[in-house]
FIGU-791327 format. One line per field, with one value per atom (N, C-alpha, C): residue number from 1; residue in one letter; atom name; x negated, y, z. Coordinates in Angstrom, 3 decimals. Example, Ala and Ser with C-alpha at 12.3 -4.5 7.8 and 13.67 -1.06 7.14 Angstrom:
% residues 2
nuro (1:1:1:2:2:2)
guti (a:a:a:s:s:s)
margu (N:CA:C:N:CA:C)
east (-13.190:-12.300:-13.200:-12.850:-13.670:-12.900)
north (-5.690:-4.500:-3.300:-2.250:-1.060:0.030)
up (7.800:7.800:7.800:7.080:7.140:7.870)
***
This chain:
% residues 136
nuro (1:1:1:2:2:2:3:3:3:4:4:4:5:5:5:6:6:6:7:7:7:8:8:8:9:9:9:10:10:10:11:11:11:12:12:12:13:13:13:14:14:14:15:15:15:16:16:16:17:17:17:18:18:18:19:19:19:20:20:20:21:21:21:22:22:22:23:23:23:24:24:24:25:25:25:26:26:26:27:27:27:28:28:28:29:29:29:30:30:30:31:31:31:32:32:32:33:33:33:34:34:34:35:35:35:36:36:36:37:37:37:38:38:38:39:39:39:40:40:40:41:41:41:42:42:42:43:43:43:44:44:44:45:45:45:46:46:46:47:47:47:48:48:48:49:49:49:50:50:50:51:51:51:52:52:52:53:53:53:54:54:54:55:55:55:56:56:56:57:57:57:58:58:58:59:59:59:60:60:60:61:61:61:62:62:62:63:63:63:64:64:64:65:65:65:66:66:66:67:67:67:68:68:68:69:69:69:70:70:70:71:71:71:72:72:72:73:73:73:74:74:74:75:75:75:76:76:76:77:77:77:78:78:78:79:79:79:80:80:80:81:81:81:82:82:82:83:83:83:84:84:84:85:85:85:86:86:86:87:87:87:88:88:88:89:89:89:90:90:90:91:91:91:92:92:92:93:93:93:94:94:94:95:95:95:96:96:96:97:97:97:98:98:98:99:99:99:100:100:100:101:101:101:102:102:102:103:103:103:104:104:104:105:105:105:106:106:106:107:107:107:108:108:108:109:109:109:110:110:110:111:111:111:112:112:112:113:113:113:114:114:114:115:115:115:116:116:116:117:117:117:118:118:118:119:119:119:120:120:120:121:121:121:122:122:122:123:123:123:124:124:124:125:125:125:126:126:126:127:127:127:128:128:128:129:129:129:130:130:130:131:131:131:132:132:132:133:133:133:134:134:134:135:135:135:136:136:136)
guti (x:x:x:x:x:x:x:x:x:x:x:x:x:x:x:x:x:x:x:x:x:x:x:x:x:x:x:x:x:x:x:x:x:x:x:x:x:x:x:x:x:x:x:x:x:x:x:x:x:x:x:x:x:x:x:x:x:x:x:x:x:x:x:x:x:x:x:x:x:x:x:x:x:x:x:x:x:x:x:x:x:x:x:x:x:x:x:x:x:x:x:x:x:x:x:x:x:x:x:x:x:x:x:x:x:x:x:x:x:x:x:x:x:x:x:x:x:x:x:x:x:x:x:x:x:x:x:x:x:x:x:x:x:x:x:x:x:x:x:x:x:x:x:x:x:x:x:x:x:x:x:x:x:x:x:x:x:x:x:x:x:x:x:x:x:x:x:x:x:x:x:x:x:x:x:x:x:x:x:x:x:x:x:x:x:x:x:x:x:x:x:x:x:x:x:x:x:x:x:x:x:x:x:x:x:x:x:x:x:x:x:x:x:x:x:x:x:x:x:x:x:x:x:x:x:x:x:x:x:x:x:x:x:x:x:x:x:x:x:x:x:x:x:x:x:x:x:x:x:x:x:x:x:x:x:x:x:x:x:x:x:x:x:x:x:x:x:x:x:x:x:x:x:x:x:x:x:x:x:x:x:x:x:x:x:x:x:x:x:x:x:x:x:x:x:x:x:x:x:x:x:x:x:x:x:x:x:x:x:x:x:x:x:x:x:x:x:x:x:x:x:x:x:x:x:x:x:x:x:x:x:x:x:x:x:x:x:x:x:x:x:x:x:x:x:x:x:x:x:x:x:x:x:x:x:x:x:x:x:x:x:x:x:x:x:x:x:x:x:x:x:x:x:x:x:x:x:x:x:x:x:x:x:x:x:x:x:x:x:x:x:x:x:x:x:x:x:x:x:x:x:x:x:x:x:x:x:x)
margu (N:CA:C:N:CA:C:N:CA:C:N:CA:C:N:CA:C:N:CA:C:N:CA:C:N:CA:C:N:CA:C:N:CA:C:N:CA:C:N:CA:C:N:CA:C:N:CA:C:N:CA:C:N:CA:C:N:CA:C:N:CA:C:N:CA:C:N:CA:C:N:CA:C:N:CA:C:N:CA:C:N:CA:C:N:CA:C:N:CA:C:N:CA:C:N:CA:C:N:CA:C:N:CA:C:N:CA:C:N:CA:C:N:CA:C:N:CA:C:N:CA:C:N:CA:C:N:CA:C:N:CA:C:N:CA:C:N:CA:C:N:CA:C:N:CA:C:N:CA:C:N:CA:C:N:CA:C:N:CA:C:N:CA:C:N:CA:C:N:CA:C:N:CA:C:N:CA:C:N:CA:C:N:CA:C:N:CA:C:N:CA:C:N:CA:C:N:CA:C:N:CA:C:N:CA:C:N:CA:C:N:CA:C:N:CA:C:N:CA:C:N:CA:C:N:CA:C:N:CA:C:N:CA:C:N:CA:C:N:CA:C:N:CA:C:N:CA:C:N:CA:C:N:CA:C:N:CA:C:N:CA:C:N:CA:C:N:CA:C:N:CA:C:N:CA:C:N:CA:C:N:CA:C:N:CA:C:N:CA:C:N:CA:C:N:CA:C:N:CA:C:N:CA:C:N:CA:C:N:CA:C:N:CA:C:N:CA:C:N:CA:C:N:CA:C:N:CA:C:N:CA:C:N:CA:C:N:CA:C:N:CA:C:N:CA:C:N:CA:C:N:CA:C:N:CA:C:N:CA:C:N:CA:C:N:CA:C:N:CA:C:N:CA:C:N:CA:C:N:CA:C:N:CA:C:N:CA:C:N:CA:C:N:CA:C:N:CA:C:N:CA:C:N:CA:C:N:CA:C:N:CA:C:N:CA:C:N:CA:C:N:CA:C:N:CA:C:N:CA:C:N:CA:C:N:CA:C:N:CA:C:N:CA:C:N:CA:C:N:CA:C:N:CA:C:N:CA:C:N:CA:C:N:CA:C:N:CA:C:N:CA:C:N:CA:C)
east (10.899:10.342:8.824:8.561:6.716:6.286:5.453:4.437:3.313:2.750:2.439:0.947:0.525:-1.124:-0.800:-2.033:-2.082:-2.038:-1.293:-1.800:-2.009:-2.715:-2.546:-1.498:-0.807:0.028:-0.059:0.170:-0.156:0.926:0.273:1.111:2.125:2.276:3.507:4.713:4.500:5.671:5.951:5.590:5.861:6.560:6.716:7.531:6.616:5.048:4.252:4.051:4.168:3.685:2.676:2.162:0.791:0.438:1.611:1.125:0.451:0.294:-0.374:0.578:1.917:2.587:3.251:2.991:2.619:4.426:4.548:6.114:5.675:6.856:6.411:7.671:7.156:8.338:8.512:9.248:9.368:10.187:9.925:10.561:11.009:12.413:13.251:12.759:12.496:12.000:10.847:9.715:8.429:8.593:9.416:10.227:10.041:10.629:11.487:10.223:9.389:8.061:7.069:7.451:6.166:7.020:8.337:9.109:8.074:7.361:7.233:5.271:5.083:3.695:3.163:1.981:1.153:0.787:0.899:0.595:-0.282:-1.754:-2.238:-1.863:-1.365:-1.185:-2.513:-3.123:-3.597:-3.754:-4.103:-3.656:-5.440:-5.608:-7.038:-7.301:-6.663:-7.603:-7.709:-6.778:-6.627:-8.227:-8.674:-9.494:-10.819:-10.645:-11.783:-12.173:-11.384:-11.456:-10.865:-9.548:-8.899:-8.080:-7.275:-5.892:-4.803:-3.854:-2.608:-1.918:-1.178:-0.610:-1.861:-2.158:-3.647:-2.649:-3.615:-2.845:-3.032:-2.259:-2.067:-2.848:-3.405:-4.453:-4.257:-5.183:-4.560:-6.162:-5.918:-7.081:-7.543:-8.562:-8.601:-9.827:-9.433:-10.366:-10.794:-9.745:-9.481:-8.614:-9.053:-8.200:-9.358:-8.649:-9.603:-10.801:-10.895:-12.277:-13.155:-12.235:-13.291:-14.062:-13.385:-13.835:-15.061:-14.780:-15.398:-16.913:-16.589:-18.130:-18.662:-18.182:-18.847:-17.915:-17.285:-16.760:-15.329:-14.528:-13.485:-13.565:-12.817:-12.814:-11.371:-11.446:-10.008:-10.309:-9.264:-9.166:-7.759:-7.902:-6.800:-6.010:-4.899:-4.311:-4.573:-5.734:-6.646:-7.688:-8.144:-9.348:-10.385:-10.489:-11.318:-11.653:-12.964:-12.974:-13.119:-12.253:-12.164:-12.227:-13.034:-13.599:-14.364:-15.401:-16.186:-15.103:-14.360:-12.848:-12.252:-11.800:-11.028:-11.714:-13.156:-14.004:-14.508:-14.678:-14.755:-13.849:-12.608:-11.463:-11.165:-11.127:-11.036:-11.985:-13.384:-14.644:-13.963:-13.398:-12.850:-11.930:-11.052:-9.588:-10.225:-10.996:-12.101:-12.486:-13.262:-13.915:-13.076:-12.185:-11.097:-10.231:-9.984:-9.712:-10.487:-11.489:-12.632:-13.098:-13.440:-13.066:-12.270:-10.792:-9.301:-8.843:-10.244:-9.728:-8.571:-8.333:-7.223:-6.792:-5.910:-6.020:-4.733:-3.946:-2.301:-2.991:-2.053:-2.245:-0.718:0.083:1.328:1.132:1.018:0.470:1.419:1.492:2.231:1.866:2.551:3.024:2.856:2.824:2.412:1.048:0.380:-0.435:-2.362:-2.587:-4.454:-5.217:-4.733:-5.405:-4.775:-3.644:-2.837:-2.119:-2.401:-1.162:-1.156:-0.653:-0.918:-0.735:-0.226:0.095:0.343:-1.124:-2.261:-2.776:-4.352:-4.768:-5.623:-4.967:-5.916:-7.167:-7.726:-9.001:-9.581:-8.517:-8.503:-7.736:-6.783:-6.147:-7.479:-7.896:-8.932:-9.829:-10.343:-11.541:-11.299:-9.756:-9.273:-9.303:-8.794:-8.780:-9.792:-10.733:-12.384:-12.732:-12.348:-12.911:-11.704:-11.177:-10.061:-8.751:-8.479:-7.280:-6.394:-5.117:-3.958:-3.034:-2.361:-1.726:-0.553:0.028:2.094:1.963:2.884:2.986:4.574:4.935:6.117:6.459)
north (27.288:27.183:27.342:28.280:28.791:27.423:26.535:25.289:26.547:24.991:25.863:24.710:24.525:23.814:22.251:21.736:20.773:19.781:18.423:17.422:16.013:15.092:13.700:13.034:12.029:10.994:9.544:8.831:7.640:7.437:6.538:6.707:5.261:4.388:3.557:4.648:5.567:6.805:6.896:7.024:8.330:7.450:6.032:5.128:4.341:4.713:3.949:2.154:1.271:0.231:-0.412:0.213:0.197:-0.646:-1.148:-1.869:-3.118:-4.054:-5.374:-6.375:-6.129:-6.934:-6.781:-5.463:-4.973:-4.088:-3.665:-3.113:-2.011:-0.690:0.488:0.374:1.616:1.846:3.055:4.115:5.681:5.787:6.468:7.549:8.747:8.292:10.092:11.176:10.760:11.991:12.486:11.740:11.774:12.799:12.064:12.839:14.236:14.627:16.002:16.609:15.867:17.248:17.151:16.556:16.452:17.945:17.939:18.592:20.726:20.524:21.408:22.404:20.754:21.220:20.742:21.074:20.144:18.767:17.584:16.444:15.417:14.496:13.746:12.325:11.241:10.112:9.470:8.734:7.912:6.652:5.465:3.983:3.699:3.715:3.497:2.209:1.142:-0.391:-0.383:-0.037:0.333:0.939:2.126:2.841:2.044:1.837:0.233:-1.218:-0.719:-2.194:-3.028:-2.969:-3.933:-4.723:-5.773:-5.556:-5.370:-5.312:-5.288:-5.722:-6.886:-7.199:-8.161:-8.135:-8.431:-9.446:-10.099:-10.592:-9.728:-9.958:-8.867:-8.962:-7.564:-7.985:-7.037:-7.921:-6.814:-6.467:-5.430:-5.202:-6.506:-6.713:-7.578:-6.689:-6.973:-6.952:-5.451:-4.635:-3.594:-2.596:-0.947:-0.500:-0.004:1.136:1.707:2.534:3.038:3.579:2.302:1.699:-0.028:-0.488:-0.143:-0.764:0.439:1.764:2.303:2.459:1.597:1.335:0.083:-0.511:-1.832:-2.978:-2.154:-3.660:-4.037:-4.084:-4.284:-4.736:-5.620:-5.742:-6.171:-5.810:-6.259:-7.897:-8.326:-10.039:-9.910:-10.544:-10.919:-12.142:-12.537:-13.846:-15.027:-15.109:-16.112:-16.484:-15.361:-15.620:-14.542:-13.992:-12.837:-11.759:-11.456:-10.268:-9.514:-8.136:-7.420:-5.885:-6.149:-4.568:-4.029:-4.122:-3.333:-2.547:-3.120:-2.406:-1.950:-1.786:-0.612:0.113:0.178:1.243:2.599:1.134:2.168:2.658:2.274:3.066:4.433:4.116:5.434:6.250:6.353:7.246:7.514:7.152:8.027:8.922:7.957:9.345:10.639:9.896:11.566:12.489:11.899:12.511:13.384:13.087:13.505:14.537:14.775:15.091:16.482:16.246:17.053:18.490:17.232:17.719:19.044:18.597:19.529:20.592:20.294:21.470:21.217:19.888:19.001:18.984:19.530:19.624:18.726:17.893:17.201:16.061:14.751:13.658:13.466:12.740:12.107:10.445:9.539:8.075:7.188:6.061:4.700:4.533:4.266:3.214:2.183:1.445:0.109:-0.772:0.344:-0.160:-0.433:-1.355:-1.875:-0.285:0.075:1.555:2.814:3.150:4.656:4.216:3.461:2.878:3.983:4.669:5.230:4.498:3.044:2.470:1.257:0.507:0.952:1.595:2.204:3.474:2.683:3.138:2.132:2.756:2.371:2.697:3.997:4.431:5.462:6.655:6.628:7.315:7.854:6.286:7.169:8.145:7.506:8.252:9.819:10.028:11.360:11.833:11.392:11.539:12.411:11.661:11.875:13.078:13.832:14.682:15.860:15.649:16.533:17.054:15.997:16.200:15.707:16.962:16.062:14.941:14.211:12.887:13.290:12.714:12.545:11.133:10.467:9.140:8.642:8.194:7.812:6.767)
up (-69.695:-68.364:-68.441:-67.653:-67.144:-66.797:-67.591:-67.092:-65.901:-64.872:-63.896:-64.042:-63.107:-63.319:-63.448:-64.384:-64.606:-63.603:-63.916:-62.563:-63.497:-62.734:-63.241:-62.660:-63.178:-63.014:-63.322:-62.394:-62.928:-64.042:-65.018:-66.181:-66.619:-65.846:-65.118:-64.855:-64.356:-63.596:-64.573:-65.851:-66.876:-67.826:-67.652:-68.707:-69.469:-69.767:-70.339:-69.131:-70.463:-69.805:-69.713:-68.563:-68.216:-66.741:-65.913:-64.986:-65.371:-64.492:-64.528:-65.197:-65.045:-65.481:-66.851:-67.458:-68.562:-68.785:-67.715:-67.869:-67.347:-67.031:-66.389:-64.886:-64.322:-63.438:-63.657:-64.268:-64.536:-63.405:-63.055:-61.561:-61.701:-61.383:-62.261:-60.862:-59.630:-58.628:-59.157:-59.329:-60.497:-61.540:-62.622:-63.848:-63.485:-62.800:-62.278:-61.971:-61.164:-61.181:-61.853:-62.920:-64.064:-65.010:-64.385:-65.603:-65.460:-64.205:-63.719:-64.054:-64.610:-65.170:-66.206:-66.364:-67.457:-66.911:-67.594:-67.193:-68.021:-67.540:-68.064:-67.384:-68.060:-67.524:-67.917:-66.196:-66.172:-65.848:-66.142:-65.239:-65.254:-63.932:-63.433:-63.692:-63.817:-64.053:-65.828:-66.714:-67.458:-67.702:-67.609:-67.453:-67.253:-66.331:-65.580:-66.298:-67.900:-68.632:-67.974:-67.386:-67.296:-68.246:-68.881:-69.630:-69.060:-70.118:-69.200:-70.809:-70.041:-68.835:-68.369:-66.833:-66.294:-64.766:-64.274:-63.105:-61.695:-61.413:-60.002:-59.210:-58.713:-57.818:-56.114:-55.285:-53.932:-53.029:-52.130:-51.633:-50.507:-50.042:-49.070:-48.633:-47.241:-45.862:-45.945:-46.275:-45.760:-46.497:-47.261:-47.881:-49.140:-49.770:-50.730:-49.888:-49.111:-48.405:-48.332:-47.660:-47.781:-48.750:-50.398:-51.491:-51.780:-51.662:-51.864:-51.406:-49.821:-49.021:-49.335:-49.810:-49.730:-48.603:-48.248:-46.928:-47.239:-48.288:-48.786:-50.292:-50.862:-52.218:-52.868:-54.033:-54.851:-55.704:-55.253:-55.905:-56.556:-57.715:-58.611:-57.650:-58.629:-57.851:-58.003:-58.508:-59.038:-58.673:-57.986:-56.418:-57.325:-58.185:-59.216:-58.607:-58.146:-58.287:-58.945:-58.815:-59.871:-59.171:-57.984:-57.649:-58.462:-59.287:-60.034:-61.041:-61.508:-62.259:-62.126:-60.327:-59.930:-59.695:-59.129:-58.870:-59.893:-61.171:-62.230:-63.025:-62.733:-63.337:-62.315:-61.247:-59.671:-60.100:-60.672:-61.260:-62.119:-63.558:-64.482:-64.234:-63.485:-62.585:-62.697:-61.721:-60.817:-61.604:-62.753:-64.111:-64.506:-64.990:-65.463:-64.809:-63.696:-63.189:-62.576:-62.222:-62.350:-63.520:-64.627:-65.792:-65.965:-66.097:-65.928:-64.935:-63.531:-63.017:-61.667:-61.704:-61.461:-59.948:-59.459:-57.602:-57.078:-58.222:-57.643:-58.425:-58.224:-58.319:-57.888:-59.334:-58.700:-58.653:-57.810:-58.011:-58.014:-58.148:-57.596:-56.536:-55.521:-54.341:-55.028:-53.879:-53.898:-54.423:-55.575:-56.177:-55.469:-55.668:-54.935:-55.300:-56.411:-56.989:-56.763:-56.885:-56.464:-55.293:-54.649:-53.330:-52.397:-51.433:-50.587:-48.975:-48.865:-47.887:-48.044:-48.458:-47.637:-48.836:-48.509:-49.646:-50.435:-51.977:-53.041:-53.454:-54.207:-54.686:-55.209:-56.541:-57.221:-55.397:-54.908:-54.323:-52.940:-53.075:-51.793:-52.142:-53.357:-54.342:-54.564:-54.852:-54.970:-54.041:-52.762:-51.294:-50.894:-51.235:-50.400:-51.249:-52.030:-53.534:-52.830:-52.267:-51.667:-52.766:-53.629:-54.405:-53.485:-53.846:-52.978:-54.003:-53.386:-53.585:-53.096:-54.180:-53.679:-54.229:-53.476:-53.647:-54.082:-55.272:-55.890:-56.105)
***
């Protein structure tokens, strides 16, 4: 099979255990269109000097555009902030991404960073840079 252009993936999708809770979620719909290109897995808090397994964290007082302006931030479940970590893991995405040439993005749902509903950190960051996003 002809590989076709590179994309990033969050790399939870891909079977690496890389979430917060230090497990993955691989996604055989995911699977199937990674089967279709070149792929770099990335996990943006990861990236951001986070650990993992790390405690869960969620956006407050707004979404990822929010964090990105200043009027939103990410808190662990511990009351932590830990916006400077998603911010700078969402800048490496980008880098990287950039870098490669990179125009797809396959992400996690659900996540404060690739979420698409509501929009996480890294996802807006790509957003705003005009990469498209599929959300898995």
């Amino acid at each position: 099979m002809e590989h076709q252009n590179t994309c990033l993936v969050s790399a939870c999708l891909t079977g690496l255990c890389t979430r917060y809770d230090g497990q993955s979620k691989p996604d055989p719909a995911c699977l199937r269109r990674l089967a279709t290109c070149h792929w770099i897995p990335v996990c943006p808090e990861q990236l951001g000097g986070l650990a993992t397994p790390r405690p869960a964290a969620t956006l407050t007082g707004g979404d990822g555009h929010g964090v990105l302006a200043g009027t939103a931030r990410v808190v662990d479940r511990f009351g932590t902030d830990v916006t400077a970590a998603f911010v700078r893991g969402a800048q490496m995405v980008l880098a990287i991404a950039q870098a490669q040439n990179i125009t797809l993005c396959l992400l996690k749902s659900g996540s404060p960073s690739c979420g698409f509903d509501p929009l996480g950190v890294t996802a807006a960051l790509l957003q705003r840079h005009g990469i498209q996003i599929i959300s898995f």
